[in-house]
C-alpha positions as CSV (number, residue, x, y, z in Angstrom):
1,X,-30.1,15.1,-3.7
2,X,-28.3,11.4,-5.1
3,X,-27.7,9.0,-2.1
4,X,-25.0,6.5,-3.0
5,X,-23.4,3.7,-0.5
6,X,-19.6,1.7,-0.8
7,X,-17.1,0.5,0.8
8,X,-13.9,2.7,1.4
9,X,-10.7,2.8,2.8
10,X,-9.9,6.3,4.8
11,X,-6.9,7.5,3.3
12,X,-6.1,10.9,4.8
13,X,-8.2,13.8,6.5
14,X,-8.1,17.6,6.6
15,X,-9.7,20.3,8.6
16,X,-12.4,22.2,7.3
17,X,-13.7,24.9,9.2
18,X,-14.2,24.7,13.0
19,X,-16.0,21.3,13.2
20,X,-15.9,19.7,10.1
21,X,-13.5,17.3,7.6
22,X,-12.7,16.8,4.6
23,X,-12.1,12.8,3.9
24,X,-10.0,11.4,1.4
25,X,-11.3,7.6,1.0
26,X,-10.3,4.9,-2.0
27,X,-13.9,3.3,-2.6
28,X,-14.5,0.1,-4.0
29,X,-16.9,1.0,-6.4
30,X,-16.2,4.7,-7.3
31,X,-12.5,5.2,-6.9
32,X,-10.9,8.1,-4.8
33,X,-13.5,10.1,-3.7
34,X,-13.5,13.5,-1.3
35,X,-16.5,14.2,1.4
36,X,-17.3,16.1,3.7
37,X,-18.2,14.6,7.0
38,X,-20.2,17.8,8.9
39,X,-19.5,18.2,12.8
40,X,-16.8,15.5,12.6
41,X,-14.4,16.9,14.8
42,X,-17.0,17.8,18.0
43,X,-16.6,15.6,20.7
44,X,-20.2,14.4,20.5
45,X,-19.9,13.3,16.9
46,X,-22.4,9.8,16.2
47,X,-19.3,9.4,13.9
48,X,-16.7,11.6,13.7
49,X,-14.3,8.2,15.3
50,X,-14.2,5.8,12.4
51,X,-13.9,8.3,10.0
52,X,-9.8,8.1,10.5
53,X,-7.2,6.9,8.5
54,X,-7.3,3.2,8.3
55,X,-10.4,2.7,9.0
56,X,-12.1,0.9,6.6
57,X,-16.0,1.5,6.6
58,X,-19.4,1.2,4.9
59,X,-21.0,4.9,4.2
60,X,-23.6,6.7,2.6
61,X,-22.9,9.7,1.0
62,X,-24.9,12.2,-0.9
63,X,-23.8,14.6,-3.8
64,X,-22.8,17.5,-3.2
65,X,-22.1,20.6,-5.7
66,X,-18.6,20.6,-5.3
67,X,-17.9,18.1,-2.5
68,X,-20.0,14.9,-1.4
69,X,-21.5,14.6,2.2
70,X,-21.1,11.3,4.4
71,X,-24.3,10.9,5.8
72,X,-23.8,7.5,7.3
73,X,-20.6,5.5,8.8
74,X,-20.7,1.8,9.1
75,X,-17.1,0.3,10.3
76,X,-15.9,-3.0,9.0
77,X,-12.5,-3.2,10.0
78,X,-10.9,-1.0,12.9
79,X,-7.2,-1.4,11.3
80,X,-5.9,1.6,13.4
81,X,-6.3,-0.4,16.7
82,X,-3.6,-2.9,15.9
83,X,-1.1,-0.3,14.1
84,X,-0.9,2.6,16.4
85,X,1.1,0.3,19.5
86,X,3.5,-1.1,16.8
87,X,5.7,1.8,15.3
88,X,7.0,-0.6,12.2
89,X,3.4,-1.3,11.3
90,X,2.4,1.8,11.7
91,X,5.1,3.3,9.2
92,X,4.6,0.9,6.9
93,X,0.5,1.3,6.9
94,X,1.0,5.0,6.3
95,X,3.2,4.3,3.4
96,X,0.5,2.1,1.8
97,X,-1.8,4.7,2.0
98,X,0.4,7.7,1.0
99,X,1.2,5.3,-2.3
100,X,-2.6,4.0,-2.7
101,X,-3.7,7.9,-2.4
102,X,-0.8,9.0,-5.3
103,X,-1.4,6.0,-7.3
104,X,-5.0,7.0,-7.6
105,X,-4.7,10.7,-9.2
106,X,-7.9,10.8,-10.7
107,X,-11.2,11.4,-8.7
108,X,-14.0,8.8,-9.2
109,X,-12.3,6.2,-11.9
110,X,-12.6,2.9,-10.4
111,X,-9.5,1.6,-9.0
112,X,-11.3,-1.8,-7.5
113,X,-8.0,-4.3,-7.7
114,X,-6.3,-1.6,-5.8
115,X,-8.5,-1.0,-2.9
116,X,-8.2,-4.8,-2.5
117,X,-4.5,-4.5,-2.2
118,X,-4.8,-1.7,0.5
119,X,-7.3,-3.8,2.3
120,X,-5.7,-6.5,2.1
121,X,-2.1,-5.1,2.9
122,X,-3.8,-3.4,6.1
123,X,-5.5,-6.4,7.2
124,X,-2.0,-8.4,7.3
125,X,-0.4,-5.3,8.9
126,X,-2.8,-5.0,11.8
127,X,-2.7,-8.8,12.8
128,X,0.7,-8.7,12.3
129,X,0.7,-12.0,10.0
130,X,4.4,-11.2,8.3
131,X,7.0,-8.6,8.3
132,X,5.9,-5.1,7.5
133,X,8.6,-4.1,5.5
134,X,7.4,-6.9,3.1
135,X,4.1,-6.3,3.1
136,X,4.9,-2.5,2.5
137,X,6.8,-3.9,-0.7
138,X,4.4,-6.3,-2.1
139,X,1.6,-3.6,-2.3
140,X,3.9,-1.3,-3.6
141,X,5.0,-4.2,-6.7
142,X,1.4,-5.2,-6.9
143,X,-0.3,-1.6,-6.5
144,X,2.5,-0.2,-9.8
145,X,1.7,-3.5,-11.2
146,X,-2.4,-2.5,-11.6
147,X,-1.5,1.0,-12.3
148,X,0.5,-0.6,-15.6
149,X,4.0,0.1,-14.0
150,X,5.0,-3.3,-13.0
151,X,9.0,-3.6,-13.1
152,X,10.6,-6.0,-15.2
153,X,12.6,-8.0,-12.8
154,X,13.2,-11.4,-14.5
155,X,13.7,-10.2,-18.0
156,X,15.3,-7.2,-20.1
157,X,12.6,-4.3,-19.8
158,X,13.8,-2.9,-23.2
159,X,13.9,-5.9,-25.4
160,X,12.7,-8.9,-23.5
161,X,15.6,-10.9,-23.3
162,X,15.4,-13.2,-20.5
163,X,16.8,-12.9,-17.4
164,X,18.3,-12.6,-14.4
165,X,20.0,-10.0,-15.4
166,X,22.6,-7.7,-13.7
167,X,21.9,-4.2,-14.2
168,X,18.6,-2.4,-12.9
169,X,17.4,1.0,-14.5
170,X,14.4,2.8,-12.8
171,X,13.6,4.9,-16.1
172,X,14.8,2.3,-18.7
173,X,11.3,0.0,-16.5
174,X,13.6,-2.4,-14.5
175,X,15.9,-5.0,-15.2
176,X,18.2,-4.4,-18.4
177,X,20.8,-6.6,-20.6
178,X,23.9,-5.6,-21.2
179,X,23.3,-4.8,-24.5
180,X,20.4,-2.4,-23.7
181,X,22.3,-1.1,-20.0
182,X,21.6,2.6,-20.1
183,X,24.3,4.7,-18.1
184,X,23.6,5.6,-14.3
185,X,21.9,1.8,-13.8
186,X,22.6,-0.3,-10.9
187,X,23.5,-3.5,-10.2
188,X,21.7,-5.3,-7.4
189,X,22.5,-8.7,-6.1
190,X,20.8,-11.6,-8.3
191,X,19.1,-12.7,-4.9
192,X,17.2,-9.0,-4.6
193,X,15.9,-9.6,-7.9
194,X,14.8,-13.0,-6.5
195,X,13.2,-11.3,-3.5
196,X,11.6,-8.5,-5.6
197,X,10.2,-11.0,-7.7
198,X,9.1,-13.3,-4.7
199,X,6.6,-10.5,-3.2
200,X,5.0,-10.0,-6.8
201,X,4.1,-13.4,-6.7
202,X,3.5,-14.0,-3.2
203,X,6.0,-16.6,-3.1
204,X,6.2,-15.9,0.8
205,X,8.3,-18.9,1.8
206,X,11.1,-17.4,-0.3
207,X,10.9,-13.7,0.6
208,X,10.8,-14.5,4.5
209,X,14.2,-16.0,3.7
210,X,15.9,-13.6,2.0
211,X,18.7,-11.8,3.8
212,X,18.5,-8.4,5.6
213,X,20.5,-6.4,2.7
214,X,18.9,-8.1,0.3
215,X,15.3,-6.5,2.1
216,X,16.9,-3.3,2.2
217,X,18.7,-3.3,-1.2
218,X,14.8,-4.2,-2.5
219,X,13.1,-1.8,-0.7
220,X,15.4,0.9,-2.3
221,X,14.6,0.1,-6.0
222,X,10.7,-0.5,-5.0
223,X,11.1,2.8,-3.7
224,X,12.8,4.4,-6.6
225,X,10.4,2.9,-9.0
226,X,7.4,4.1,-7.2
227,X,9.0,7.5,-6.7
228,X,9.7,7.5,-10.3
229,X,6.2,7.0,-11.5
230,X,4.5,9.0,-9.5
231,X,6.6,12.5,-9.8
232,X,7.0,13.0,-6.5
233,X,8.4,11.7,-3.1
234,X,6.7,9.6,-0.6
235,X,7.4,10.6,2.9
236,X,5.9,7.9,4.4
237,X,8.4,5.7,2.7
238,X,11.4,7.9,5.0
239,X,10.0,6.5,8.5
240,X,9.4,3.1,7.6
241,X,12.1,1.3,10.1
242,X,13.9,-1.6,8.2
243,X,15.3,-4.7,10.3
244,X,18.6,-4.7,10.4
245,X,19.6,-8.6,11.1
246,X,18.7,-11.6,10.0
247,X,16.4,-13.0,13.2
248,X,13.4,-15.2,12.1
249,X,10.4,-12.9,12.3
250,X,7.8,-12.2,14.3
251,X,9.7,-12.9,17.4
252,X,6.4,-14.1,19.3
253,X,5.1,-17.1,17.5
254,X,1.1,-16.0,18.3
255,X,1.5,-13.7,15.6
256,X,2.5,-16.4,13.2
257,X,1.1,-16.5,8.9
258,X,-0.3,-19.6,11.0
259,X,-2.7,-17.7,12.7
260,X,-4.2,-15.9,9.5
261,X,-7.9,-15.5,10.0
262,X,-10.5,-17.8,8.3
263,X,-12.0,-14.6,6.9
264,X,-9.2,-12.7,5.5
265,X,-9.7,-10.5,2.4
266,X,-8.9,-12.7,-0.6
267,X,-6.6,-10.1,-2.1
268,X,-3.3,-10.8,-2.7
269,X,-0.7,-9.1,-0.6
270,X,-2.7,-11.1,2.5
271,X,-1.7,-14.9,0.6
């Protein structure tokens, strides 16, 4: 038997059996992994509790034949507790998980820069530090931009003209020039563009300004380029609710950036 301990992010969990689960977790050290956490689902389980999605925990784990085995549950953060009351943060948390769990195909190959995003992304969710429809889209820019999809926004994707320019292709990478516009491309407003390129940066001040369509114009082509990528559809990304006006947010100042903890995860969807 090989003990091993990490750090992991719960990502999603399924039944197994009459007691037991099977937990999908993105580990700091190992990647995506799958376990088994035995007895899980009785009501007198030492653990069975932080062994939810978004919980982000310290485990032990042995190796099993064809699934590993969490021996031991430690939890760090209890994200869930400020999600579930809020139904935008809770959307939008799912989402980063759905993405984080399909942007991270491959068992066991580290994926360290985006477990920090994750963490960091849930962390600002839960203490409801900035608007969760752009923290959704940050991770999202910053979680294709580690997995080596990163969208050109300020420059042609095809032949590196610089930018802005007017035209946006999801297969063509992003941003095109005229001379390289493929048919079927789009053409946001210059001040999405500005947005989109805002949240890869973590130029905060900026993206808290833009406009309401200018959010929801961006969160379409974040959408379409993740959905691209990965083959497939995120459903999570279908309940995320979008603001529709322009109102300053939060609306209650004690949830201010102000009021970011000392502490935070250094990663950067939580600057």
């Amino acid at each position: 038997m090989s003990l091993y301990r990490d750090t992991g992010v719960v990502l999603r969990v399924q039944k197994l059996g009459e007691a037991d689960r099977i937990i999908t977790l993105l580990t700091r050290r190992h990647g995506k992994i799958r376990a088994v956490g035995k007895g899980v689902r009785r009501t007198m389980s030492r653990f069975g509790a932080r062994l939810e999605p978004f919980g982000h925990v310290d485990l032990q784990l042995y190796t099993g034949r064809t699934l590993d085995v969490v021996t031991q549950v430690q939890t760090l953060d209890a994200f869930g507790a400020g999600l579930v009351g809020d139904y935008e943060r809770y959307t939008a948390a799912s989402a980063v998980l759905e993405a984080a769990d399909r942007l991270t195909p491959e068992e066991r190959t580290p994926a360290m820069r985006i477990y920090l995003l994750v963490v960091g992304a849930l962390r600002t969710l839960a203490n409801g530090e900035r608007e969760p429809t752009l923290v959704l889209d940050a991770f999202l820019l910053r979680a294709m931009t580690q997995a080596g999809w990163a969208p050109a926004l300020l420059e042609c994707a095809r032949c590196g003209e610089p930018g802005p320019h007017r035209a946006f292709n999801v297969p063509a990478g992003g941003s095109v020039c005229p001379t390289c516009r493929p048919p079927g491309s789009v053409s946001p407003a210059p001040e999405t563009l500005e947005l989109l390129a805002a949240l890869l940066h973590g130029d905060w001040a900026d993206a808290e300004a833009a406009s309401a369509a200018s959010r929801r114009e961006g969160a379409g082509l974040v959408a379409a380029h993740v959905q691209w990528h990965v083959e497939r559809q995120l459903r999570s990304l279908a309940l995320v609710d979008r603001p529709g006006d322009d109102a300053p947010w939060p609306a209650d100042p004690e949830h201010g950036a102000d009021n970011a903890s000392a502490d935070a995860d250094p990663s950067p969807v939580a600057r």
